[in-house]
Biopython code that builds the backbone (N, CA, C, O; Angstrom):
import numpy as np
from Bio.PDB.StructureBuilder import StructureBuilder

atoms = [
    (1, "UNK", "N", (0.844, -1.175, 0.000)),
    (1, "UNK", "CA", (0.000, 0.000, 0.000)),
    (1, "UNK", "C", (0.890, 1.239, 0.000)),
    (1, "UNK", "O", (1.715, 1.397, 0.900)),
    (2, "UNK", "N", (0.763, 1.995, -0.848)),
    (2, "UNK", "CA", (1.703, 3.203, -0.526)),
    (2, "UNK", "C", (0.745, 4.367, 0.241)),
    (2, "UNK", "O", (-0.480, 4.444, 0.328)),
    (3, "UNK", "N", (1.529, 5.005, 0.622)),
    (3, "UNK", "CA", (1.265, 6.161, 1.755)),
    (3, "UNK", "C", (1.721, 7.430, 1.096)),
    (3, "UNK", "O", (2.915, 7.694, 0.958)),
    (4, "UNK", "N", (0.366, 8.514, 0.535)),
    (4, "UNK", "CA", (0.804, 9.791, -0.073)),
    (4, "UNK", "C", (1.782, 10.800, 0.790)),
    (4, "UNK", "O", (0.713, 10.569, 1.354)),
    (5, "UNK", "N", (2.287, 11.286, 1.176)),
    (5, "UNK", "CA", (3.006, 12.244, 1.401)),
    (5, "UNK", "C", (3.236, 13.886, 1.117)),
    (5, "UNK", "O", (2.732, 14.230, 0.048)),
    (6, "UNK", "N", (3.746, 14.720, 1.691)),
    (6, "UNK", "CA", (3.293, 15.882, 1.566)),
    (6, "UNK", "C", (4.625, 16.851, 2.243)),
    (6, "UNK", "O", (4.999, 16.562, 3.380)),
    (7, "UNK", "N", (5.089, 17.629, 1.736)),
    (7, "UNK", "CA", (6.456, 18.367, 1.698)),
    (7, "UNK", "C", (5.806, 19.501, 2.764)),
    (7, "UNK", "O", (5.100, 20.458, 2.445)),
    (8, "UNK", "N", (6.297, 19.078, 4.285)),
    (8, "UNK", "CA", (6.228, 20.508, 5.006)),
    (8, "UNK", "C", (5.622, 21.702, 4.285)),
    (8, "UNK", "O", (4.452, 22.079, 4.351)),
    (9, "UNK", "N", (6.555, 22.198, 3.631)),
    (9, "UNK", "CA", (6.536, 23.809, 2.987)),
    (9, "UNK", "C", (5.019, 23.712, 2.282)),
    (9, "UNK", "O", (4.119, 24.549, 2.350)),
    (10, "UNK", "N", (5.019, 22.610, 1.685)),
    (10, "UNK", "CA", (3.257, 22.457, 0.684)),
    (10, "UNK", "C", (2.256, 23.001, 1.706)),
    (10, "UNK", "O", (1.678, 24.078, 1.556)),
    (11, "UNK", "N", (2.015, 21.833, 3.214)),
    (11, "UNK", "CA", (1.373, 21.877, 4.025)),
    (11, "UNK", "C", (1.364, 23.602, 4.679)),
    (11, "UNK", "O", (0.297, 24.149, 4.958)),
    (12, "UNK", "N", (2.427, 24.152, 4.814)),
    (12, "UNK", "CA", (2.709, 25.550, 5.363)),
    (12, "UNK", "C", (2.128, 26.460, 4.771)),
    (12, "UNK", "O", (1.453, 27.242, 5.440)),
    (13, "UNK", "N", (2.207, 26.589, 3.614)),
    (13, "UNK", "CA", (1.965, 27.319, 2.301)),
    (13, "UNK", "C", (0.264, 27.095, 2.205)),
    (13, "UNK", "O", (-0.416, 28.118, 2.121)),
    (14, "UNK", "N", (-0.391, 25.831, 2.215)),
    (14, "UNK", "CA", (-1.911, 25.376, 2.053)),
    (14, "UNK", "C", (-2.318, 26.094, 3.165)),
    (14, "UNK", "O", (-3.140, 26.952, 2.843)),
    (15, "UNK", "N", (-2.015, 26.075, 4.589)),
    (15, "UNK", "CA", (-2.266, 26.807, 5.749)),
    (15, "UNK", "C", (-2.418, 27.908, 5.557)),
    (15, "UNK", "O", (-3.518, 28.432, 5.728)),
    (16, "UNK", "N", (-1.064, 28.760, 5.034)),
    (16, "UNK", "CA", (-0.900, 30.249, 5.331)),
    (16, "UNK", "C", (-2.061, 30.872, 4.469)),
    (16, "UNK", "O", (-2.667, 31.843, 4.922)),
    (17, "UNK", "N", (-2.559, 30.081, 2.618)),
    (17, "UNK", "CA", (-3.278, 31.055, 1.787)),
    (17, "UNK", "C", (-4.793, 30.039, 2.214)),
    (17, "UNK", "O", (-5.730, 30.065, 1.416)),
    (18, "UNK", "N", (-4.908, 29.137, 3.580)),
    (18, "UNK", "CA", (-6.559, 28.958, 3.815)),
    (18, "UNK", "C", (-6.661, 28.164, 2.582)),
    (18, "UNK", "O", (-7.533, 28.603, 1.832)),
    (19, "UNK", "N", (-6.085, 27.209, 2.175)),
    (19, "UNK", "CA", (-6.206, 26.221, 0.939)),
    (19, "UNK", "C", (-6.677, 25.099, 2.079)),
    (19, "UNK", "O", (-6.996, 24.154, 1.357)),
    (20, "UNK", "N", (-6.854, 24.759, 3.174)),
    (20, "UNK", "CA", (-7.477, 23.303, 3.445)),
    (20, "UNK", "C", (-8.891, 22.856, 4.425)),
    (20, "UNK", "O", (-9.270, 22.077, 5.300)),
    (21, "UNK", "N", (-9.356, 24.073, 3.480)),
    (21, "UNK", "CA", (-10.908, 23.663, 3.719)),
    (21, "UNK", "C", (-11.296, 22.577, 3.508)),
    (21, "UNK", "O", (-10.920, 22.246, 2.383)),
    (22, "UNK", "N", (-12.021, 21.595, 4.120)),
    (22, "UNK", "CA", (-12.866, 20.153, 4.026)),
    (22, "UNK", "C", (-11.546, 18.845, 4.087)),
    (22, "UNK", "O", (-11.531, 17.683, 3.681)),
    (23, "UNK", "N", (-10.539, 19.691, 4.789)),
    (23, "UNK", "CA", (-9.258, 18.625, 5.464)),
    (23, "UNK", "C", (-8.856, 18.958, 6.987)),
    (23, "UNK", "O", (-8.862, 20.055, 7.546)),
    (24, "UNK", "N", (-8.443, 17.473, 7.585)),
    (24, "UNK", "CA", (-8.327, 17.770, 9.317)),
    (24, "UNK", "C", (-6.875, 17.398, 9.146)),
    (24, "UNK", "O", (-6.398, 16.601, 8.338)),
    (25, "UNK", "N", (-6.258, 18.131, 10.068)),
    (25, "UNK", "CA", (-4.691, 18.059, 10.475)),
    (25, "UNK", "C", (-5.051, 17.448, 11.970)),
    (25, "UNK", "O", (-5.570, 17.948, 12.968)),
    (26, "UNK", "N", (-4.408, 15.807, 11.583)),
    (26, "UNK", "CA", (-4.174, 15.125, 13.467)),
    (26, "UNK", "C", (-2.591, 15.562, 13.524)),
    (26, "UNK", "O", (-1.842, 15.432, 12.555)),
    (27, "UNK", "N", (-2.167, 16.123, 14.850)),
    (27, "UNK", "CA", (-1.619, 15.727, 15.258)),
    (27, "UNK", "C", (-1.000, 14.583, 16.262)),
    (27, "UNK", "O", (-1.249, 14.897, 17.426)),
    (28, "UNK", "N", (-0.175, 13.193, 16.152)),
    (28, "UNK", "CA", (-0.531, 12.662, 16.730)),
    (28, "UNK", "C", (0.521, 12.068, 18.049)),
    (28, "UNK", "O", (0.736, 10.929, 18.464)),
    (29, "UNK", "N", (1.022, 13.379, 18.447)),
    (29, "UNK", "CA", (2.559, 13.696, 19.386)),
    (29, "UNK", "C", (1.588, 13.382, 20.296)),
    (29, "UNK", "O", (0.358, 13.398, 20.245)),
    (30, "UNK", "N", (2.600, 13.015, 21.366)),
    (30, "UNK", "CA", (2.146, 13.220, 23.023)),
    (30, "UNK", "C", (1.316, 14.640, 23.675)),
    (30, "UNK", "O", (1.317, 15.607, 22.913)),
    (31, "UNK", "N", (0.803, 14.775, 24.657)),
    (31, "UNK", "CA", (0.335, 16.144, 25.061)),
    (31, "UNK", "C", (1.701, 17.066, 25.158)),
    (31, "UNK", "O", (2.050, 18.079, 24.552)),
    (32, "UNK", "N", (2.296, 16.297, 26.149)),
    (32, "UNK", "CA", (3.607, 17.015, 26.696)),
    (32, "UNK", "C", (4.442, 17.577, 25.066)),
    (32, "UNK", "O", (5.047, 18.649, 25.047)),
    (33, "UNK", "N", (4.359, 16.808, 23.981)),
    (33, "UNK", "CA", (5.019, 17.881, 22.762)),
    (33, "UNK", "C", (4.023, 18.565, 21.844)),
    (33, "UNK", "O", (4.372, 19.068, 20.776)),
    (34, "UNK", "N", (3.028, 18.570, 22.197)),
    (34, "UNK", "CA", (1.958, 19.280, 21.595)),
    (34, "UNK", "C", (2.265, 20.585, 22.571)),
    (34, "UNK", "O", (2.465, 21.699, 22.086)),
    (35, "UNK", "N", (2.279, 20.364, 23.808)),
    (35, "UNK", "CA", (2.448, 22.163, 24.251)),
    (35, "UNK", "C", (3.486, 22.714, 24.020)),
    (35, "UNK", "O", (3.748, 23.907, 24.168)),
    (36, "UNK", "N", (4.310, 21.675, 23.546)),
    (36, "UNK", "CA", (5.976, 22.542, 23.459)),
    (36, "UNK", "C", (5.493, 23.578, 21.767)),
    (36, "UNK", "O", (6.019, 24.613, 21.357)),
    (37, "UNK", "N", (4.737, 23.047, 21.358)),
    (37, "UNK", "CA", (4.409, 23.530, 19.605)),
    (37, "UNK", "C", (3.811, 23.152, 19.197)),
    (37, "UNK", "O", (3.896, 21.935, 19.359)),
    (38, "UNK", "N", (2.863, 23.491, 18.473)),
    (38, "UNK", "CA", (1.847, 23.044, 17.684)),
    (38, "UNK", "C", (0.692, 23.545, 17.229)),
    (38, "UNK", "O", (-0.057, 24.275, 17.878)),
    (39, "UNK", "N", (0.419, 22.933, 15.412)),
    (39, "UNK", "CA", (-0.099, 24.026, 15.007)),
    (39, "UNK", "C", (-1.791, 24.180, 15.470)),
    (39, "UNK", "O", (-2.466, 23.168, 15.658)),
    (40, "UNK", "N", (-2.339, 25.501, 15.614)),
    (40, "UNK", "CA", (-3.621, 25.628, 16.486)),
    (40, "UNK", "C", (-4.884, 25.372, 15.141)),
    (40, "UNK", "O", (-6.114, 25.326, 15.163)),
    (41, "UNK", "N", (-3.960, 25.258, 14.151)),
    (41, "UNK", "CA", (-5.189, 24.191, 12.915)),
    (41, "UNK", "C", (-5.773, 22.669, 13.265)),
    (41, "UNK", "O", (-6.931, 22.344, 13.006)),
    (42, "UNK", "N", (-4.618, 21.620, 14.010)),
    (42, "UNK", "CA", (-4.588, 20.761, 13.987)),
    (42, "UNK", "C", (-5.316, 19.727, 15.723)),
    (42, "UNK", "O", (-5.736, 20.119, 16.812)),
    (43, "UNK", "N", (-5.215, 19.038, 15.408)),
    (43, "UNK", "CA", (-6.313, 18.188, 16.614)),
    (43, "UNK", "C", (-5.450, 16.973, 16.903)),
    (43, "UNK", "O", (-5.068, 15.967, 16.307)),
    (44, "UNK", "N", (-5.317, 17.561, 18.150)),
    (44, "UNK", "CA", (-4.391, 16.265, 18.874)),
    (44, "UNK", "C", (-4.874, 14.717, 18.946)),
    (44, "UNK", "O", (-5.695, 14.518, 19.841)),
    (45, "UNK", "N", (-4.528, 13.612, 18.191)),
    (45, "UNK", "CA", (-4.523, 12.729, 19.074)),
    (45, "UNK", "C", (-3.482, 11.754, 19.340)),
    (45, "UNK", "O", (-3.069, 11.204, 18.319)),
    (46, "UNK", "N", (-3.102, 11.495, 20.109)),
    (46, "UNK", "CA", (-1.858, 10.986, 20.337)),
    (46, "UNK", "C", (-1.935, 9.491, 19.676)),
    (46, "UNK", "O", (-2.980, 8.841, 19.718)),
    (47, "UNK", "N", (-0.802, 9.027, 19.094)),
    (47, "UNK", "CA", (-0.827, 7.619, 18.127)),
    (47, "UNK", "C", (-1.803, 6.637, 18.928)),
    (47, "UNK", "O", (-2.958, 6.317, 18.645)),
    (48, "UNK", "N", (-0.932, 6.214, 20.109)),
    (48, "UNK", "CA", (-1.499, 5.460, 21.217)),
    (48, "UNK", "C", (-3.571, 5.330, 20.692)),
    (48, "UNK", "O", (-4.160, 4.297, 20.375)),
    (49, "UNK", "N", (-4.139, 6.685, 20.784)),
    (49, "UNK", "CA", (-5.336, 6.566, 20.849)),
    (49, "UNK", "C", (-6.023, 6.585, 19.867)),
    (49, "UNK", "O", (-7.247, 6.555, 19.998)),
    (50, "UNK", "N", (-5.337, 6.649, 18.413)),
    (50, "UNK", "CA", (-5.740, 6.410, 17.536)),
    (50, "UNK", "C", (-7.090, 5.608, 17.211)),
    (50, "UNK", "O", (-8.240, 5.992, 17.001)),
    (51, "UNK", "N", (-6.493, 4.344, 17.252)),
    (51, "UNK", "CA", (-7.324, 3.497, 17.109)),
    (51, "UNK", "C", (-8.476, 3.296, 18.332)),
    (51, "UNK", "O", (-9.001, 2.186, 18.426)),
    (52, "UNK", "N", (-8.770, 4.100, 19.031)),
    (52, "UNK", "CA", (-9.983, 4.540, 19.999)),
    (52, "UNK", "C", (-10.972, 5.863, 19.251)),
    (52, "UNK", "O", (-12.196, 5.732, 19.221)),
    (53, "UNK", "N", (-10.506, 6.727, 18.850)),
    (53, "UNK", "CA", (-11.137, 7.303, 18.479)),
    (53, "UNK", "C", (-11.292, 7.851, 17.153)),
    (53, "UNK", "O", (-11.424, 9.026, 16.810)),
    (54, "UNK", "N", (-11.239, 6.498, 16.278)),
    (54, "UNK", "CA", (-11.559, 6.807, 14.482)),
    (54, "UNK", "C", (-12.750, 7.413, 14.538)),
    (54, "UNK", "O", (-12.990, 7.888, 13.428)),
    (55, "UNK", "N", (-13.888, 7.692, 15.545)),
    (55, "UNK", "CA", (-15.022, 7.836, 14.811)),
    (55, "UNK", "C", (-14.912, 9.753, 14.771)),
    (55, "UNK", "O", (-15.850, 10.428, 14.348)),
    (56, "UNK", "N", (-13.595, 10.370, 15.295)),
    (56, "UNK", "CA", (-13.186, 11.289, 15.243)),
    (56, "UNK", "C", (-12.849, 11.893, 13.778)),
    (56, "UNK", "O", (-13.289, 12.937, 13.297)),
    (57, "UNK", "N", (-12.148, 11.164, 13.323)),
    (57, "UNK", "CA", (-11.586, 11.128, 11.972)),
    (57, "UNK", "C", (-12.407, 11.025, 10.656)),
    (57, "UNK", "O", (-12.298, 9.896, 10.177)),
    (58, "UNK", "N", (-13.371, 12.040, 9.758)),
    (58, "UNK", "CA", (-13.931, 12.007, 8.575)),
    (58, "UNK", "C", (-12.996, 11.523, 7.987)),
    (58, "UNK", "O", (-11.874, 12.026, 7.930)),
    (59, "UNK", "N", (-13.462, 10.132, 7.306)),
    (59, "UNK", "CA", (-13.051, 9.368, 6.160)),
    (59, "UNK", "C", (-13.312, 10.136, 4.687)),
    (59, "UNK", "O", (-12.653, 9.637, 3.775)),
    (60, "UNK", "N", (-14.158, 11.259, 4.310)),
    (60, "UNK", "CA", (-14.299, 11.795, 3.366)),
    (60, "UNK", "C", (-13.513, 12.760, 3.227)),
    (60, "UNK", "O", (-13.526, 13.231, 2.090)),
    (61, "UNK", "N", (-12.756, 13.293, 4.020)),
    (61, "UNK", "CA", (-11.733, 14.702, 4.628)),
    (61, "UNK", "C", (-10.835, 14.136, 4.266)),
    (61, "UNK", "O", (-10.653, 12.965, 4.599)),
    (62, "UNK", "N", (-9.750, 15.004, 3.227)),
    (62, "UNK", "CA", (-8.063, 15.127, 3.312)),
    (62, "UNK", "C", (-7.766, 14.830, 4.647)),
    (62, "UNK", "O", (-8.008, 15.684, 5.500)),
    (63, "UNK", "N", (-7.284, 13.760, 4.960)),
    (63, "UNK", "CA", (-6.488, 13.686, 6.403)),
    (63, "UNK", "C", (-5.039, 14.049, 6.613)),
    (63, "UNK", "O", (-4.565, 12.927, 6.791)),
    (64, "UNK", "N", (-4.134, 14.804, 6.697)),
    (64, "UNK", "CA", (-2.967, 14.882, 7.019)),
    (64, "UNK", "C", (-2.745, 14.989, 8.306)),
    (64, "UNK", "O", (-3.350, 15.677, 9.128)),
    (65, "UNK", "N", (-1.476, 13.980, 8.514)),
    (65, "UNK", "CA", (-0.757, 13.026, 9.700)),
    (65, "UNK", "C", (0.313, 14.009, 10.481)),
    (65, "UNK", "O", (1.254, 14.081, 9.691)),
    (66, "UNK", "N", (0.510, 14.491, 11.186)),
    (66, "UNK", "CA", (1.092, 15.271, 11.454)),
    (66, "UNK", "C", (2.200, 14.674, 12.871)),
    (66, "UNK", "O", (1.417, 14.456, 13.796)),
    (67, "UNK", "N", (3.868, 14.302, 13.417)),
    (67, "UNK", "CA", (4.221, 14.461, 14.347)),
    (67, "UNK", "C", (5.605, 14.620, 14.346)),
    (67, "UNK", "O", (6.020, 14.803, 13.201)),
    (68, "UNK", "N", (6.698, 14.618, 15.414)),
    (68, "UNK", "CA", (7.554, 15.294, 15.525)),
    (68, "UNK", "C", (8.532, 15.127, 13.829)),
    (68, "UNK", "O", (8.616, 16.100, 13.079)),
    (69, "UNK", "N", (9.090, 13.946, 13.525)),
    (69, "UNK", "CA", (9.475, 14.311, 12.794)),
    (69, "UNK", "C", (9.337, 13.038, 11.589)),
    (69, "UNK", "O", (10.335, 12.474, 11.142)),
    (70, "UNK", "N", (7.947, 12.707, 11.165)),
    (70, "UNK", "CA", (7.747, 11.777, 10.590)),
    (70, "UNK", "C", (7.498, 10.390, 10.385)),
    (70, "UNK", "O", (7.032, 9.691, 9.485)),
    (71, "UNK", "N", (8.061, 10.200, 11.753)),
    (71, "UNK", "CA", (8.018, 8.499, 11.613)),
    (71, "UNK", "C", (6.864, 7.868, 12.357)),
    (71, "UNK", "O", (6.376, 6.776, 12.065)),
    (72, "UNK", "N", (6.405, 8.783, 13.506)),
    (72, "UNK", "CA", (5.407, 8.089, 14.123)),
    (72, "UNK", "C", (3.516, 8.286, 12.884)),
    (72, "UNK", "O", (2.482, 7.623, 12.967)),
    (73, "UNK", "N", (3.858, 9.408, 11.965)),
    (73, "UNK", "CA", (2.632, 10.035, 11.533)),
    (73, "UNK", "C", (2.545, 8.860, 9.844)),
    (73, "UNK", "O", (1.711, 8.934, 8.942)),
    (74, "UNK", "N", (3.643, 7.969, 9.959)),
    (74, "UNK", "CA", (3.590, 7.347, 8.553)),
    (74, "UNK", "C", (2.709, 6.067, 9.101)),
    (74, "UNK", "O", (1.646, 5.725, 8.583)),
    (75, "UNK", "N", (3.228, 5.508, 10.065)),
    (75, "UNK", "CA", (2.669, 4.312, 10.986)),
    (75, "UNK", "C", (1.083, 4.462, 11.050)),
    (75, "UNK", "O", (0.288, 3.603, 10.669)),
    (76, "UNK", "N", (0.720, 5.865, 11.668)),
    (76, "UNK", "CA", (-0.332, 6.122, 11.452)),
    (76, "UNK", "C", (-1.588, 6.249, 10.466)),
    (76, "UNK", "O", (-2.806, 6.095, 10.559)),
    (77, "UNK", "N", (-0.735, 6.582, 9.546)),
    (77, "UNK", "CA", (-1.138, 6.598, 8.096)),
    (77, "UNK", "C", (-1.554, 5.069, 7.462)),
    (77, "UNK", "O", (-2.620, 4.993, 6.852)),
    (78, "UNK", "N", (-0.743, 3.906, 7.603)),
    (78, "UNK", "CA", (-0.598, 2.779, 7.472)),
    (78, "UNK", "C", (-1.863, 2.442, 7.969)),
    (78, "UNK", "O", (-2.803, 1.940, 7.353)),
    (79, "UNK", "N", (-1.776, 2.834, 9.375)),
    (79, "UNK", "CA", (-3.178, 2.270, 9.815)),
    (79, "UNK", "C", (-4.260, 2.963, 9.640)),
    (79, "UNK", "O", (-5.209, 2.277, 10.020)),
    (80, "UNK", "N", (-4.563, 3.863, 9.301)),
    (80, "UNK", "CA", (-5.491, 4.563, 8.869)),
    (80, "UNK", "C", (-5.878, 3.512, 7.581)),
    (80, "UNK", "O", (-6.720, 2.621, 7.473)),
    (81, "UNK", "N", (-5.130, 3.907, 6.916)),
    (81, "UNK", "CA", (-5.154, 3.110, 5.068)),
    (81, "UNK", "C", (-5.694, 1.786, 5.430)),
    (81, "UNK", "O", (-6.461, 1.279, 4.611)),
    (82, "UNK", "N", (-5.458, 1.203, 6.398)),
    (82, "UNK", "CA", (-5.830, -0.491, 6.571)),
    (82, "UNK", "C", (-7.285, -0.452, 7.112)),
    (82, "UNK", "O", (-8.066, -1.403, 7.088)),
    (83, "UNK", "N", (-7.515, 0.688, 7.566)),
    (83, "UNK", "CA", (-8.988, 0.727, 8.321)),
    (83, "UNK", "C", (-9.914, 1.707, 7.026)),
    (83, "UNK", "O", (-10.842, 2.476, 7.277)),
    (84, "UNK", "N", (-9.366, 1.419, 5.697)),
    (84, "UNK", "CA", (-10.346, 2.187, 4.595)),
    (84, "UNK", "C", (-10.037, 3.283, 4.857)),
    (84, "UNK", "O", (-10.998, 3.702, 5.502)),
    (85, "UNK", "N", (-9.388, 3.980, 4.794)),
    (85, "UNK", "CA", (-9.076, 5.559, 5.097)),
    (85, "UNK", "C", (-8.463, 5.972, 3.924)),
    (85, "UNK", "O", (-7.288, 6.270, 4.139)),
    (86, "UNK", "N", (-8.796, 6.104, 2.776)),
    (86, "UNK", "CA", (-8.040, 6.471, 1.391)),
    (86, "UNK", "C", (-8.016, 8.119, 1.337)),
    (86, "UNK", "O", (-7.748, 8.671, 0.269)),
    (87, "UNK", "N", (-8.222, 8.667, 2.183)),
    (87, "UNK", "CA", (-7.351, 10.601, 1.896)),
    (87, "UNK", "C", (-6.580, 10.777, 3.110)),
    (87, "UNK", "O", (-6.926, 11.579, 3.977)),
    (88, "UNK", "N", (-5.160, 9.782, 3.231)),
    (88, "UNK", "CA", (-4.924, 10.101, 4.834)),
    (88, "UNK", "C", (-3.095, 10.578, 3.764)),
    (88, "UNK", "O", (-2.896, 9.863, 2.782)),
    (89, "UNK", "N", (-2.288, 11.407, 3.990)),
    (89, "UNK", "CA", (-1.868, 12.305, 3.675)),
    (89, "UNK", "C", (-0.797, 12.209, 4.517)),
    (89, "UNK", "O", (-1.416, 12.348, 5.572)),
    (90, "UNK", "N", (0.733, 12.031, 4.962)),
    (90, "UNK", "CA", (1.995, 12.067, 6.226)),
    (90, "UNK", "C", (2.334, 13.254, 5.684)),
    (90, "UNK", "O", (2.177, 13.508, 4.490)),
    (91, "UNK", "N", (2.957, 14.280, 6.776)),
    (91, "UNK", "CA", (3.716, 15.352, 6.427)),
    (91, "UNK", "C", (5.236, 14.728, 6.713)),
    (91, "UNK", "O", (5.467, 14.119, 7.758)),
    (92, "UNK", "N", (6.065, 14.899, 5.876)),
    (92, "UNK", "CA", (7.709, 14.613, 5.531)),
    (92, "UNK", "C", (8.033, 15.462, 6.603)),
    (92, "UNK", "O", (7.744, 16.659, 6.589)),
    (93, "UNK", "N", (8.564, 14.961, 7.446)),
    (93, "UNK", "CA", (9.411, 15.593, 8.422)),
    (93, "UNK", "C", (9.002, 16.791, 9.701)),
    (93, "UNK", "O", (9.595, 17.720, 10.249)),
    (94, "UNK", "N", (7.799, 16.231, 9.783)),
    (94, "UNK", "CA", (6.246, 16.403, 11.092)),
    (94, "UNK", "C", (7.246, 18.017, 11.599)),
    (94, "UNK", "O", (8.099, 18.601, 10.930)),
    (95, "UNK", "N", (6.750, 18.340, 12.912)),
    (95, "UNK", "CA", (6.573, 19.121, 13.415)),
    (95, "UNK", "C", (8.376, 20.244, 13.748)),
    (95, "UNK", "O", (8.557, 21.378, 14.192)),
    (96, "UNK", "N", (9.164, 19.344, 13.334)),
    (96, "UNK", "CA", (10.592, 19.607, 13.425)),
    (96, "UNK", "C", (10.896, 20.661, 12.030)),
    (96, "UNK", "O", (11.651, 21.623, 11.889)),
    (97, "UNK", "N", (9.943, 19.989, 11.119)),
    (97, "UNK", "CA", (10.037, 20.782, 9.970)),
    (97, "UNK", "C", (9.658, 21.976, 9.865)),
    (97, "UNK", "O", (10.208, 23.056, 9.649)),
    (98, "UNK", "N", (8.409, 21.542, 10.091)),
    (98, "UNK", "CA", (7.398, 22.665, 9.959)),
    (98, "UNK", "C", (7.592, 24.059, 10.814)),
    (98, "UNK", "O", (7.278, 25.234, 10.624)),
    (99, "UNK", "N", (8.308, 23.289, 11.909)),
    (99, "UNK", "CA", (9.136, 24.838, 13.207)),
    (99, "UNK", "C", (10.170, 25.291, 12.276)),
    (99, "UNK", "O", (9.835, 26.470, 12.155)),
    (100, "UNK", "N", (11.098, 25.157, 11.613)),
    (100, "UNK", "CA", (12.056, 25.484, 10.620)),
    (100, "UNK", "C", (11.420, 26.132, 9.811)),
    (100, "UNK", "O", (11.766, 27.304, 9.958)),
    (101, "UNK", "N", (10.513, 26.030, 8.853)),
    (101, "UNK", "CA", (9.913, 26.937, 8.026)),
    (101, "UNK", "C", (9.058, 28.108, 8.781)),
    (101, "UNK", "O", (8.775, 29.246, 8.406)),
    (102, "UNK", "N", (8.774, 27.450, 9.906)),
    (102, "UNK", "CA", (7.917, 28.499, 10.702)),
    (102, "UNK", "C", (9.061, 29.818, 11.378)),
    (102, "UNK", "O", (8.935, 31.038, 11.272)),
    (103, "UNK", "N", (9.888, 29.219, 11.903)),
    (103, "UNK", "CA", (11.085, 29.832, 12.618)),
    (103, "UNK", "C", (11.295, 29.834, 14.224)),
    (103, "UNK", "O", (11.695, 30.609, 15.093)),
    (104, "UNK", "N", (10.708, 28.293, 14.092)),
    (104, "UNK", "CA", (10.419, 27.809, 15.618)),
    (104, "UNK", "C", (11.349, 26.824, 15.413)),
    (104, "UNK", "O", (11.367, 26.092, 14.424)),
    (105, "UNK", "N", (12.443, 26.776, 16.706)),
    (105, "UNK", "CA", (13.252, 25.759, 16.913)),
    (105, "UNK", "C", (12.694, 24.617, 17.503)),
    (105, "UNK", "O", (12.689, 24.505, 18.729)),
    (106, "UNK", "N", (12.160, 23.641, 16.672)),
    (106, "UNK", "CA", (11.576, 22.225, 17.471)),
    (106, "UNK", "C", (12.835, 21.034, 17.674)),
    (106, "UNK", "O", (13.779, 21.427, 16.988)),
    (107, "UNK", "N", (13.113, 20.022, 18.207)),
    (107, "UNK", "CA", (13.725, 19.112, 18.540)),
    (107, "UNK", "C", (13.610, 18.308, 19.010)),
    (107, "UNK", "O", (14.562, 17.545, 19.172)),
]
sb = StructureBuilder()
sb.init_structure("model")
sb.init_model(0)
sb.init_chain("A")
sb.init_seg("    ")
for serial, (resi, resn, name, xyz) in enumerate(atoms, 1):
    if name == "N":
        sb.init_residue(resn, " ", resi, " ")
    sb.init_atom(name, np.array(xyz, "f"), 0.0, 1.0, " ", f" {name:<3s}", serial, name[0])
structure = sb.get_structure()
């Protein structure tokens, strides 16, 4: 199954000109790195609870995967895709990135 993907800067850029109407941004970091940063578009749920609360998640909605720096938001994606989820979307290099283009030092 491949997993679409999505270049930080795309995602930044869709944000800044209001391009992602009828799409949800999960974030799916811990609480504790959600307060360190994070964007106030996006809806926490931590990986862990994923699979508790799909009925959160519109299956008809662009989904983009959002966490620190990619690897936990692809996993997610995976499972999304296995549970019929065909618009689920990973951002390349999650929240580490996105502070870099933003001009927020994440780590």
């Amino acid at each position: 199954m491949e997993i679409k993907s999505i270049h930080p800067a795309t995602l930044v850029n869709m944000l800044d000109e209001n391009k992602l109407d009828g799409s949800i941004i999960i974030d799916v970091r811990e609480r504790h790195e959600w307060e360190y940063y994070h964007l106030d578009e996006a809806l926490l749920i931590p990986m862990r609870e994923v699979p508790h609360r799909l009925g959160e998640i519109d299956g008809d909605q662009n989904v983009y995967i959002v966490c620190a720096h990619g690897v936990r938001s692809y996993m997610v994606c995976e499972f999304l895709a296995e549970q019929g989820y065909e618009h689920v979307v990973n951002v390349e290099g999650g929240m580490a990135a996105i502070g870099s283009i933003r001009g927020f030092q994440y780590d």
